[in-house]
C-alpha positions, 0 to 999 in steps of 0.5 A, spaced: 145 917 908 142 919 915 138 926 915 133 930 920 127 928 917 119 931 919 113 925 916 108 931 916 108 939 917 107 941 925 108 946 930 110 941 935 112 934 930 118 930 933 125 931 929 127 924 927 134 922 924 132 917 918 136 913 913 134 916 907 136 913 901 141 917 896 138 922 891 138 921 884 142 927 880 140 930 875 143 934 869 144 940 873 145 937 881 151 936 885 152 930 891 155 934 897 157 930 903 156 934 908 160 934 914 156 940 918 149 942 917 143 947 921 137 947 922 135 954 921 129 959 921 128 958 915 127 949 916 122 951 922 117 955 917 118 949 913 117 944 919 110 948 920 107 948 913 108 956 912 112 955 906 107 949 903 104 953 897 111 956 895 115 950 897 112 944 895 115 938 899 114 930 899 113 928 906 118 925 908 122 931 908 129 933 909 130 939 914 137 942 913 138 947 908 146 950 911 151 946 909 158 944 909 162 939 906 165 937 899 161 936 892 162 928 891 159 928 884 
C-alpha cells in the first residue's frame, strides 16, 4: 500500500510517498481501498504536533483522513 507519510511532526517537514505495509484489522475495523484521498486542515494541524496530546500517533504516520474508495474486508 503507498501513502502520504510524515517521520516527525513539523511546520515544514517533507510529505513522502512510502510503501507502508497493510494494517492489521481488528474486530471492529474495515479495509478500504481507496481510489481518491486529501489532505485536509485537519492532516497539517496533525503534520505540526497541534493535535499530539489528543492524537497520539506512531511515526511514521499517515496523512489523509478524507477518503474514496471501496471496503475490501
Amino acid at each position: 500500500m503507498k501513502a502520504f507519510v510524515v517521520d516527525k511532526y513539523n511546520k515544514k517537514g517533507i510529505l513522502r510517498l512510502a510503501e507502508m505495509p497493510e494494517p492489521v484489522l481488528g474486530d471492529n475495523d474495515v479495509l478500504v481501498e481507496v481510489h481518491a484521498a486529501a489532505v485536509n486542515l485537519l492532516d497539517s494541524k496533525v503534520r505540526t504536533g497541534e493535535f499530539k496530546l489528543i492524537l497520539p500517533y506512531r511515526r511514521p504516520f499517515i496523512l489523509g483522513h478524507d477518503v474514496a474508495g471501496r471496503v475490501v474486508r
